[in-house]
C-alpha positions in Angstrom: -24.3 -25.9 -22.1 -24.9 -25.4 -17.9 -27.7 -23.6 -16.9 -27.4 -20.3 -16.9 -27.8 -18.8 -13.0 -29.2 -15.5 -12.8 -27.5 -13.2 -9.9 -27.8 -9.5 -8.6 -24.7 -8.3 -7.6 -21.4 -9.8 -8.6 -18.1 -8.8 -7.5 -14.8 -10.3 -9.4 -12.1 -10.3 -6.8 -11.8 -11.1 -2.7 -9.0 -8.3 -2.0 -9.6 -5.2 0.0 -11.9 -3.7 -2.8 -14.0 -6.9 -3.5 -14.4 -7.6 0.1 -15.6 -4.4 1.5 -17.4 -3.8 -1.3 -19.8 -7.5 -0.8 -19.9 -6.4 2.7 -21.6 -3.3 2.1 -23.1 -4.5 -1.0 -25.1 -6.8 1.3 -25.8 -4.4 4.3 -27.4 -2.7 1.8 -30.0 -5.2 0.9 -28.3 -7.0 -1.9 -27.8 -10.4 -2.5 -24.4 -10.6 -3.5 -21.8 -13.3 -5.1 -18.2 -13.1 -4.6 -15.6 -14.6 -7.1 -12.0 -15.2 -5.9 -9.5 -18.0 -7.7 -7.1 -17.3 -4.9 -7.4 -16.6 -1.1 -9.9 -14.1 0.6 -8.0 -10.6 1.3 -6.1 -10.7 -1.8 -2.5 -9.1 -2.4 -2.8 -6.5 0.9 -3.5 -9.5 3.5 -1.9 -12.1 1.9 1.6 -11.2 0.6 1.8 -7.4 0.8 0.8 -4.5 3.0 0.1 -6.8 6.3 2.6 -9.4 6.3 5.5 -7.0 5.4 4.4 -4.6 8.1 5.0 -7.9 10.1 8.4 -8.5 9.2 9.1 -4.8 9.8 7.7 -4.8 13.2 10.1 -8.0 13.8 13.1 -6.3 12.8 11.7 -3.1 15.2 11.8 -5.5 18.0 15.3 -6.8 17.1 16.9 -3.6 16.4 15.9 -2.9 19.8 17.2 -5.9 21.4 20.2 -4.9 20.5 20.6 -1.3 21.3 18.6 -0.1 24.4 21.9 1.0 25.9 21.0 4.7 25.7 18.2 3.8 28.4 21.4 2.3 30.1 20.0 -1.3 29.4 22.8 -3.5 28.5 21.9 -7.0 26.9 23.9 -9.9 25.3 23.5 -9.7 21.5 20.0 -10.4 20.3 19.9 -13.3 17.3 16.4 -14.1 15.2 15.1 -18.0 14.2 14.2 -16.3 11.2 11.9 -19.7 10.8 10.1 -18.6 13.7 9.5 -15.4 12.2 8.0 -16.6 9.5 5.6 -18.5 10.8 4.3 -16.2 13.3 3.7 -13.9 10.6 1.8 -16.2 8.5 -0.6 -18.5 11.6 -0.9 -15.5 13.7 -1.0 -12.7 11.9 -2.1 -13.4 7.9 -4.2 -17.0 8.9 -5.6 -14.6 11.6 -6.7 -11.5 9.6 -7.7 -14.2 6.4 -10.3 -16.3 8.7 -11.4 -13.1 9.9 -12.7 -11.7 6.5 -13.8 -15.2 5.7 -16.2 -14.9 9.0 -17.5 -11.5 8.3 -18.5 -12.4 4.4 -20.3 -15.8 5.8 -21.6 -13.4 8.8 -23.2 -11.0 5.6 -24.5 -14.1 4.0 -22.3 -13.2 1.0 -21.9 -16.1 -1.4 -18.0 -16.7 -1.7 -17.3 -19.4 -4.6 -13.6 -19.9 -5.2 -13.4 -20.4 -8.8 -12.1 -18.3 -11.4 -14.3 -15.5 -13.5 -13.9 -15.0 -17.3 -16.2 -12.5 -18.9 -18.6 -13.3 -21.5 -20.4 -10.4 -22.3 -22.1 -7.1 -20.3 -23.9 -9.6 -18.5 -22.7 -12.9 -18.3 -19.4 -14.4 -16.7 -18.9 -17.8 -16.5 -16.5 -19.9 -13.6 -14.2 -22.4 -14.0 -12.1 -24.1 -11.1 -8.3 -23.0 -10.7 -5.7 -25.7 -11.3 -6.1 -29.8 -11.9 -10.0 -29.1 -10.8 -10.6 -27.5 -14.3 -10.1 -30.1 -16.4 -12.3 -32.5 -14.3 -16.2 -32.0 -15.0 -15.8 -29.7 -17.0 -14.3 -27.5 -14.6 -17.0 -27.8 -12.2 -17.9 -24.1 -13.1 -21.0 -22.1 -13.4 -23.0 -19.7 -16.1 -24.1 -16.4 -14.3 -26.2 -13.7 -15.6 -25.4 -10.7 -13.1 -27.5 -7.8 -12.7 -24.5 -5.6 -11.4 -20.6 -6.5 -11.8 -18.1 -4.9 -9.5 -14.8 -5.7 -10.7 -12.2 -5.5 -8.4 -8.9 -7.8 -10.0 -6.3 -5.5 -8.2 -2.8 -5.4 -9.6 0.7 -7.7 -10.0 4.2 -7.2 -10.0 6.1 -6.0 -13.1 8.7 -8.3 -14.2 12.3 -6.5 -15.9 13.9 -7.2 -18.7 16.7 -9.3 -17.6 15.3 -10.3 -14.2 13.0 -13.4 -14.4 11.5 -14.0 -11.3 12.9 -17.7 -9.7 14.8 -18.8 -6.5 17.0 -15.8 -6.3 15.2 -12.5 -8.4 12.2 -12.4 -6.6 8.9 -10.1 -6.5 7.8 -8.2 -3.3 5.4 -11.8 -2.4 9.2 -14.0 -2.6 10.9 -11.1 -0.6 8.1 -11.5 2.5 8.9 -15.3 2.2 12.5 -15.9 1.7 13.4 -19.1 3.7 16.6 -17.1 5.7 17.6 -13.4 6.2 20.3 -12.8 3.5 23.8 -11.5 4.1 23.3 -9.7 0.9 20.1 -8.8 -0.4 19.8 -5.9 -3.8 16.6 -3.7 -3.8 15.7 -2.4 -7.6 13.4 0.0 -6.9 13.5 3.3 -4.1 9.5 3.4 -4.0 7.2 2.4 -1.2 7.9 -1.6 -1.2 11.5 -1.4 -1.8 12.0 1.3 0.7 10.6 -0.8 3.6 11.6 -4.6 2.8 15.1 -2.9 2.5 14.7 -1.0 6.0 13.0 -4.3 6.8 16.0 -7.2 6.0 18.7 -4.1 7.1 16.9 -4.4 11.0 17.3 -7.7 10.5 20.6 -8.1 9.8 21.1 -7.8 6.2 23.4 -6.0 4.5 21.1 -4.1 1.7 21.8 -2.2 -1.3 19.3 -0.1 -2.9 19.1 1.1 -6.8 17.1 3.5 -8.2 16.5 4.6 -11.5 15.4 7.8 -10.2 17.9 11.0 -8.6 15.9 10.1 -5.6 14.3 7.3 -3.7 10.3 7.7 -2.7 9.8 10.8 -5.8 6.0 10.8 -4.4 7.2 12.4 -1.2 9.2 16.1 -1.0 13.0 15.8 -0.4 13.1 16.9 2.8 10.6 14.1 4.2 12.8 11.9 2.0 16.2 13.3 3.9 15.3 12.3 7.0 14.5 8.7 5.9 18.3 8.4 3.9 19.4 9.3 6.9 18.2 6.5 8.8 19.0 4.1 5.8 22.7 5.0 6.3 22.6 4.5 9.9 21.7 1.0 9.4 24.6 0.6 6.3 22.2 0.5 3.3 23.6 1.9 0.8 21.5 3.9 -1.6 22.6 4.3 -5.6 20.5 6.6 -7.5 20.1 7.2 -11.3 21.0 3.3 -11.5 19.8 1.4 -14.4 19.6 -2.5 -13.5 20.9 -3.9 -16.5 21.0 -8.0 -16.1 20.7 -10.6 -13.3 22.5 -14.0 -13.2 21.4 -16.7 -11.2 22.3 -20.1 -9.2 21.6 -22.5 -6.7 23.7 -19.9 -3.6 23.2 -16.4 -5.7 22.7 -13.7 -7.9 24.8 -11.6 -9.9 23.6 -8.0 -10.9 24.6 -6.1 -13.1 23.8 -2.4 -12.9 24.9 0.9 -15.1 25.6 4.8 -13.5 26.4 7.0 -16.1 27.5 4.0 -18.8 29.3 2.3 -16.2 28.9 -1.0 -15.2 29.0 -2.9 -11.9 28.4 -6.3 -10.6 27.0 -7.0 -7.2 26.6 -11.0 -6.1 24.4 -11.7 -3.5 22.1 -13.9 -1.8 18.8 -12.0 -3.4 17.6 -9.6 -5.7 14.2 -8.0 -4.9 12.6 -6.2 -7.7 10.0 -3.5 -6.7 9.7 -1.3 -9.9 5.8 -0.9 -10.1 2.6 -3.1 -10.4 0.5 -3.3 -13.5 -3.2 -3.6 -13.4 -4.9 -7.2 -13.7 -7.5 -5.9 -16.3 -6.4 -9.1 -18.7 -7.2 -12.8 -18.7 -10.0 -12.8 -18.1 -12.6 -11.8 -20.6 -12.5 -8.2 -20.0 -11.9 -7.4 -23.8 -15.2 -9.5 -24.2 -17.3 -6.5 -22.9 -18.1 -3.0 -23.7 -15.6 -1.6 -21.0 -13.2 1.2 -21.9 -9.8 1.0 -21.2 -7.1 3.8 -21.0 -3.5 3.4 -22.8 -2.4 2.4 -19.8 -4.8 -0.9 -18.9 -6.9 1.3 -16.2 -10.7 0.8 -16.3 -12.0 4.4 -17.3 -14.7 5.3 -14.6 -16.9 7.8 -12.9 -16.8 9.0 -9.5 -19.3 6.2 -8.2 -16.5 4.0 -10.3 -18.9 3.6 -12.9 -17.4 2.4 -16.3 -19.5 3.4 -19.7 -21.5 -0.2 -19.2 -24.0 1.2 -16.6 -24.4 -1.9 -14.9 -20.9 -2.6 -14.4 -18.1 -0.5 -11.7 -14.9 -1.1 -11.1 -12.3 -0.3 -8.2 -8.8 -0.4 -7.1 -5.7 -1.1 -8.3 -7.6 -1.2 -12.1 -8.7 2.5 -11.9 -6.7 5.8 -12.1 -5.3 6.6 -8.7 -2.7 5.5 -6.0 -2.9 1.8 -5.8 -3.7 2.1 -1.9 -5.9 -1.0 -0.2 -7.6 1.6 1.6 -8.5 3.6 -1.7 -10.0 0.5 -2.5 -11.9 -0.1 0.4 -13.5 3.6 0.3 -14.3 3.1 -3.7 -15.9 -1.0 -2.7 -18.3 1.8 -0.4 -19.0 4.1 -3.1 -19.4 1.1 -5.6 -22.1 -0.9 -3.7 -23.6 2.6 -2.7 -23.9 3.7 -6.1 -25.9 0.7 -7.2 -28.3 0.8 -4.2 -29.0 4.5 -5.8 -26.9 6.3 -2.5 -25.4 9.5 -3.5 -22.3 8.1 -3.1 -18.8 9.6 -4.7 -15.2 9.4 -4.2 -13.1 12.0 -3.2 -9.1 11.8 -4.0 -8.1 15.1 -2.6 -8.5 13.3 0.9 -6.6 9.9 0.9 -3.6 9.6 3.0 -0.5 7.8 1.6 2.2 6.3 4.1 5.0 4.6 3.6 6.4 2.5 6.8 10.5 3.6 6.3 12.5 4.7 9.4 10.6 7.1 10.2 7.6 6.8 8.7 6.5 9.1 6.4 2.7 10.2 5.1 0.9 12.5 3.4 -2.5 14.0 2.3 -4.1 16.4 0.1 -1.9 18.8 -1.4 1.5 20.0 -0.8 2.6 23.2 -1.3 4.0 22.7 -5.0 0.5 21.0 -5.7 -1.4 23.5 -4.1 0.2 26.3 -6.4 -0.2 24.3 -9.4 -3.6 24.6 -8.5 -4.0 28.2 -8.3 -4.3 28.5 -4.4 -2.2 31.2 -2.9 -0.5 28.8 -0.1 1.8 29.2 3.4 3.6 26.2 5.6 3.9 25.6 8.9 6.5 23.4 10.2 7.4 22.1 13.9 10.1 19.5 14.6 9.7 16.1 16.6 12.7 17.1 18.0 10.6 19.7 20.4 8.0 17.2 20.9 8.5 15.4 24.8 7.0 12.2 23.4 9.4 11.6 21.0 12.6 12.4 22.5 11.6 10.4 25.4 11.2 7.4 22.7 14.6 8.2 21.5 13.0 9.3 18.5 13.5 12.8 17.5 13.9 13.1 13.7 11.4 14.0 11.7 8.3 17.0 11.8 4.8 17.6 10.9 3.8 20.0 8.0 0.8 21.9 7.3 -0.3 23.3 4.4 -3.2 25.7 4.2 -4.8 29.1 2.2 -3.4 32.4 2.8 -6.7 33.9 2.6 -8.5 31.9 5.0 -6.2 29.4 6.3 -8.1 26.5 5.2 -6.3 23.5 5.1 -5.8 21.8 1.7 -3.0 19.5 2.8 -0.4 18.2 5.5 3.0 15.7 5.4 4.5 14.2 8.6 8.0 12.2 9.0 8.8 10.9 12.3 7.3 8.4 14.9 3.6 7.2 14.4 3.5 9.2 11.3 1.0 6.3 9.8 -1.2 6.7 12.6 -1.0 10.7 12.9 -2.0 11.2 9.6 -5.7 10.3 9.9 -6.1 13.7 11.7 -5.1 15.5 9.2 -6.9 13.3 6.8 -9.8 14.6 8.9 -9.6 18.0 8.3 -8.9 18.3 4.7 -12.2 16.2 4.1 -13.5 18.2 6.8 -12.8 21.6 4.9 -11.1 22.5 8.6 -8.8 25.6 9.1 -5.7 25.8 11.2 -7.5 27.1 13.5 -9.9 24.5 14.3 -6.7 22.5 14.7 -5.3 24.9 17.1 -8.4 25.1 19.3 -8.2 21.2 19.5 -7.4 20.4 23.1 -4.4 17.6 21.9 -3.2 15.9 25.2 0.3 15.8 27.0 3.1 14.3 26.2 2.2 12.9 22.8 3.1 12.4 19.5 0.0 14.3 18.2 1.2 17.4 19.9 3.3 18.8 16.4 0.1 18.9 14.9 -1.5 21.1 17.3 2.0 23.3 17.5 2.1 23.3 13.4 -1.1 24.8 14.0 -0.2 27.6 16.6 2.6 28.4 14.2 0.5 29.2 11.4 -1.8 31.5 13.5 1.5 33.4 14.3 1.2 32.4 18.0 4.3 29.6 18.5 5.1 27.9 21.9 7.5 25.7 21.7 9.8 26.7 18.9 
């Protein structure tokens, strides 16, 4: 039997939760060990939230190639080396952002060992090397006895019935690495992911079709946010079938065929690709988890505390394993919390306050409460509502659609939560982020000098609105 090697803090997983939380863990004084079988930054930097923002800003940039003639800019028609694309997206911006969190762990003298971790007890884990390694020496792996265990295994792609992911039905990681744009790609799934890879591959030439099993496309945002964006997905020729029940999927070596019910009627589509974004489930299995004395839900969550805190004292978990959206910068703020919480901090999270964004044409993105929320809630709530389309920064960007929302008490005109659609709406958001956590009223947002012309002007003019003193509407 190895040596058993006794440790203080360990942390199961090198994605945006496991990362920030060794970071902090060792600013705090800690002396922390890291355990990731795959590569640093995890689903978010690897094959997720940053590369496909990369692919969307490349389709951005070709989209406007191609149609600056409203600024009375003519140009020959823009093409894409779609090659080209790729690789930019993976040296300079995911090898980039990769070595970078690689630096800032060595930097924290966090120890990083890239094995995989399989739970023994409440106390022990032992490592094991991932792939041909493992059966050589024994694995080359380790015995540890940790003081404190943050796990932090994030989540994976569901797979259908019917759709086995291979060359042609591929996951949201195969639809940020397909080898050419396709002439015909299928989306299964309106949420966040399938929304923008299918805005993504339409900017870039491909002609998308979208099914949802839903009446609508993005349910977690309010219909009229969501209006705006089906607008835009038109525009572009997507087309968008709701209540559509993906039924089967045929492949070979050039295509797919799917099959697809509305209403008990069946249709076939062939084409080049099949994306399928219906959901993640948490990685809470396979790896010793059941070994412990860690509740689960029905659902495969980690039940914790607000310090993320399972019923094993010693042991917290974050992420896409615990209750909540399954938001990289959730995890980051619960990593905090976690490493707080076992350097005794008062530390706690706090939902009410995490933005959500999805990066559709327009973007859209929301926090706190809106109004249907709020009433559910017992608060006696008013809107205010001012249009991009009265906002000089966006019409001089050609970018109009779209408004900002606020959401706040009768009484006392607190704000409790706000939604924007339009330009920079990821960006914007953090404002209003702000003052919800803040416990801010409209009025404090009116008062706020907001400078001229910008896109952060709405906000402000939401704000006037509210206080019954509009300006420009």
């Amino acid at each position: 039997m190895a040596d058993v090697e006794e440790k203080e803090t360990v942390i199961i997983g090198g994605g945006p939760g496991g990362y920030v939380a060794a970071i902090r863990a060792s600013e705090l004084g800690q002396k922390v060990t890291l355990i990731e079988k795959g590569t640093l930054g995890g689903v978010c930097l690897n094959v997720g939230c940053v590369p496909s923002k990369a692919l969307i800003n490349a389709g951005h940039r070709l989209v406007d190639a191609n149609d600056a003639s409203v600024f009375g800019i003519e140009t020959k028609p823009a093409t894409i080396d779609f090659t080209k694309t790729q690789d930019w997206k993976q040296h300079a911006v995911v090898d980039r952002m990769t070595s970078g969190v690689k630096m800032l762990l060595q930097k924290h003298k966090v120890e990083v060992i890239d094995q995989e971790a399989f739970l023994d007890n409440d106390s022990q884990l032992r490592t094991m090397a991932v792939g041909p390694k493992q059966f050589m020496d024994n694995g080359g792996g380790q015995t540890i006895k940790f003081k404190n265990l943050i796990i932090a295994t994030g989540s994976r792609p569901i797979e259908i019935p019917g759709f086995k992911f291979e060359k042609r039905v591929v996951d949201s990681t195969g639809a940020l690495n397909l080898p050419e744009v396709p002439k015909e790609l299928v989306v299964i799934g309106g949420g966040y992911i399938g929304t923008e890879l299918a805005g993504a591959y339409a900017n870039l030439g491909a002609h998308v079709t979208i099914l949802e099993g839903t009446p609508s496309i993005l349910p977690n945002f309010e219909k009229d946010m969501v209006s705006v964006v089906l607008k835009q997905l038109k525009n572009k020729g997507v087309d968008v079938i709701t209540n559509a029940m993906a039924k089967k999927s045929v492949q070979d070596d050039k295509s797919v065929t799917v099959t697809y019910e509305v209403d008990g009627k069946a249709t076939d589509l062939k084409v080049d690709y099949c994306l399928v974004s219906v959901g993640r489930k948490p990685n809470t299995d396979n790896f010793g988890l059941e070994m412990t004395s860690v509740k689960m839900d029905d659902h495969g969550l980690v039940e914790v505390d607000n310090q993320g805190r399972t019923n094993v004292k010693n042991i917290f978990a974050i992420g896409d394993i615990v209750a909540g959206p399954a938001l990289a910068h959730k995890a980051f703020f619960e990593g905090k919390t976690a490493a707080g919480a076992i350097s005794g901090k008062n530390t706690a999270n706090d939902w009410v306050g995490i933005p959500a964004v999805c990066f559709a044409d327009p973007e859209l993105a929301t926090v706190g409460l809106n109004q249907a929320e709020a009433k559910d809630k017992g608060l006696d709530v008013k809107t205010a509502k001012f249009p991009f389309a009265g906002n000089a920064r966006a019409v001089s960007l050609d970018q109009p659609e779209g408004f900002v929302r606020l959401v706040y008490t009768k009484d006392d005109g607190n704000l409790v939560g706000g939604q924007i659609v339009g330009p920079g709406a990821s960006d914007l958001i953090s404002e209003l982020a702000l003052a919800v956590n803040s416990g801010m009223n409209v009025e404090d947002i009116a008062l706020t000098i907001h400078p001229h012309p910008t896109l952060s002007e709405p906000i402000a003019e939401a704000a006037d609105i509210a206080m019954g003193f509009p300006t420009h509407i």
